[in-house]
N, C-alpha and C positions, 0 to 999 in steps of 0.2 A: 558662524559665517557672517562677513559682516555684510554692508549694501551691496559694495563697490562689486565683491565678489558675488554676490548674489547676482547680479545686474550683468558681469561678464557673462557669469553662465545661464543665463538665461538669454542671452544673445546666442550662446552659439547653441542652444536647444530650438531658438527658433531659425538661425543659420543650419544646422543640422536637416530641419526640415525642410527650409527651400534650396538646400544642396539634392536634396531626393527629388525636390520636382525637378530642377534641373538635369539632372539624370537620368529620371524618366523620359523628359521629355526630348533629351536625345537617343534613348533606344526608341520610341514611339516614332521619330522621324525613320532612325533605323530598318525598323519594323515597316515604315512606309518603303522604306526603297527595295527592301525583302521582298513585298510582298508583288510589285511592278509585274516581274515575268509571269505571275498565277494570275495575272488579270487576261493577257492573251491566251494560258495554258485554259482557263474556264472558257473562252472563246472559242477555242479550237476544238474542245473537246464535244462542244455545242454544235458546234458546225462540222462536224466526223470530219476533222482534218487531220492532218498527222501528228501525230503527242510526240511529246520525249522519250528520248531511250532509258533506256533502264539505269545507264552508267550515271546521264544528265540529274534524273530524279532523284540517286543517291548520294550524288553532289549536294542538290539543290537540300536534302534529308538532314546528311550533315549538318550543311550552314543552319538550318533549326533548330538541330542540337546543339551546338554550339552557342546558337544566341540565347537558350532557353538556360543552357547552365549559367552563360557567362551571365544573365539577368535573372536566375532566379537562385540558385545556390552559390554562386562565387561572389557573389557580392554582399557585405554584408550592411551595405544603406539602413536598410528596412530594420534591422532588428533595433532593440529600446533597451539593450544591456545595461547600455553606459549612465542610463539614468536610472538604474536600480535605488540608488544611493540616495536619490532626490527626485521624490512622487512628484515636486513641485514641475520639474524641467521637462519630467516626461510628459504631465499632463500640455506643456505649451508645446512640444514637438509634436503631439497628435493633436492639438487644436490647428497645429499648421497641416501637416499632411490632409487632414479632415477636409480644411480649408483649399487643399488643391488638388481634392480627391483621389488621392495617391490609393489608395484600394484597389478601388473600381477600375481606375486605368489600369496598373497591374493585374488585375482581370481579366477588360478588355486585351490590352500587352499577350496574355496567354491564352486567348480564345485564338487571338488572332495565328497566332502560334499552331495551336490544334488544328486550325480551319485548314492550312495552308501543311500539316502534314496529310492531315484525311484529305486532301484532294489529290496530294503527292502519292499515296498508299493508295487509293483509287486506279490514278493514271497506270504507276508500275503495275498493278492488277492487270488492267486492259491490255497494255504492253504484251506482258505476262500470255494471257491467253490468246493472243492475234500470234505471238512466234508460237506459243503451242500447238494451234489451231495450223499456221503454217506447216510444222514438222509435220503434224500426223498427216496430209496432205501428200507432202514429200513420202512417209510411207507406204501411203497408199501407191504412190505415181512409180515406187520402186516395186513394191509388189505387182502391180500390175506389168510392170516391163519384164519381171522374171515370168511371171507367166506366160508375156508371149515371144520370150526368147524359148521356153521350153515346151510349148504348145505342140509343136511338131513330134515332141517325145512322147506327150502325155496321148496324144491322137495316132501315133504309131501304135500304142503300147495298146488302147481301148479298142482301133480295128485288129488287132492280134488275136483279142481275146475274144473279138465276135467272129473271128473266123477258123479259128479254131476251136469253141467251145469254152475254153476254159474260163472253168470258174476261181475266183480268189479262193484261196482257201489262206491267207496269212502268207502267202510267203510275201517275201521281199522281193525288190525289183532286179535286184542282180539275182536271185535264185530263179527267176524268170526268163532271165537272158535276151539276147536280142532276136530278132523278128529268125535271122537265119537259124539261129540255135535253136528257137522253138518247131521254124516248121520241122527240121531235121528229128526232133522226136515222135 
């Protein structure tokens, strides 16, 4: 290989690398504007105010997945294939990345990532058991209305049997009959 070529590619091993900061540095902005709505959502949740729905939160789930593939499997920046061939180029594309701490950001990049699902998993959690906590409520407030729609039956049926004696013995309530049927035996 002669200079000339040596000296092209060695520009674009170290263009190579500040095409990655450059792309980092617009999912980092990215990941700024993500992250906006979780600063109120920690707020709220701070303050027992009202969270998102469940619908909201699997939205917001989504759009994580989504930026976490499209930044960390669908892209192939990061990888050093292409200088397999020449130890020389790679070693200048990681003295640039090194130089603009492309790691560590992609780190940070994916903490921040995590942070902001575990808060999202959290929320839908609470969500979660406040409608739970609601329903079994509701079955309480329905069980209790049947009982005092039937109260009158169930208080028929126990002065019946205190005034006539009778003891349960297993039967059932239609083998008991109504108040007229019983006294008549």
């Amino acid at each position: 290989m002669d200079n000339h070529q040596d000296g092209v590619l060695k520009r674009i091993a170290f263009s190579q690398g500040l095409a990655v900061n450059v792309i980092l540095g617009i999912w980092e902005q990215e990941m700024d504007d993500i992250k906006k709505p979780f600063e109120s959502l920690s707020k709220d949740l701070v303050d027992s105010k009202k969270l998102w729905n469940i619908k909201k939160c699997k939205k917001h789930l989504g759009l994580l997945s989504m930026f976490r593939y499209r930044s960390n499997l669908e892209s192939d920046l990061f990888d050093t294939d292409d200088f397999w061939e020449y130890p020389n180029l790679e070693a200048i594309y990681n003295s640039t990345t090194r130089h603009f701490e492309i790691e560590s950001r992609r780190r940070i990049l994916n903490k921040n990532i995590d942070d902001c699902e575990n808060l999202l998993k959290n929320v839908e959690n609470i969500v979660f058991h406040e409608k739970s906590w609601k329903l079994e409520w509701y079955i309480i407030i329905l069980i209790t209305i049947e009982i005092i729609i039937n109260i009158d039956k169930l208080i028929s049926i126990f002065w019946m049997v205190l005034e006539n004696g009778l003891k349960f013995t297993g039967l059932k309530r239609n083998e008991i009959g109504t108040e007229k049927e019983i006294s008549r035996r």
